[in-house]
Steps between C-alpha positions, in 0.01 A plus 500: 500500500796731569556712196716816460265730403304800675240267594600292740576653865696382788377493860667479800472518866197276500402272822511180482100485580445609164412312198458497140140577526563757721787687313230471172182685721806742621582627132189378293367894589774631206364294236516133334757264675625292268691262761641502856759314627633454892832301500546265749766306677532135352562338879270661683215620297576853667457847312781690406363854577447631126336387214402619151191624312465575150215706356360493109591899480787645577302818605304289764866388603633810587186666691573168706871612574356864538248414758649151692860605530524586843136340606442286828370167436445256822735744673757470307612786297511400122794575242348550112674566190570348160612152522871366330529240325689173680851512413722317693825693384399816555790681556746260398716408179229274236816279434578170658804463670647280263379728201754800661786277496420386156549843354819576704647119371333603162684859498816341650491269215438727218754747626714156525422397135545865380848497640654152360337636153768801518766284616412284217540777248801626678665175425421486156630874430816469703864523298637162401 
């Protein structure tokens, strides 16, 4: 359900007495919900304390942000804004390990190669 667009929101700081049901009737007031979702920990069935609803409009989306951001809900004060997608290397290299040390063995090499090719041609243009 998590797409990066303006559509889908992020919300935090929610208690762990609230549901998906709950989260929809919370935000349904800004317009058509197109899906809600309330991750939860595999071992213990437990919330996590945010979840994610996506509307049909993007204008519905951000009179949601305008008016929840900052909201109590079950006493708990709630954090709204445009949801990111899931990257799990955000702010780190997109190459593998081994992929770095490829291009330094492959640029090693080259510069290698390029180097017996003159001392090639410096043998074959010497005096003798």
């Amino acid at each position: 359900m998590l797409k990066a667009d303006k559509r889908t929101l992020y919300v935090g700081g929610l208690d762990e007495q609230v549901n998906e049901g709950i989260l929809r009737a919370a935000f349904i007031p800004f317009g058509e919900i197109v899906g809600v979702q309330i991750p939860v920990v595999q071992l213990d069935q437990k919330t996590r304390g945010f979840g994610f609803v996506e509307f049909e409009l993007v204008e519905d989306a951000a009179a949601a942000i305008e008016n929840m951001n900052g909201a109590e809900l079950y006493g708990r004060v709630l954090k709204v804004n445009l949801a990111r997608p899931n990257d799990p290397h955000a702010g780190q290299s997109r190459k593998g390990v081994w992929e770095t040390h490829t291009d330094e063995l492959n640029a090693n090499s080259a510069a290698d190669v390029a180097g017996e090719e003159d001392g090639k041609e410096a043998e074959g243009t010497g005096a003798g």
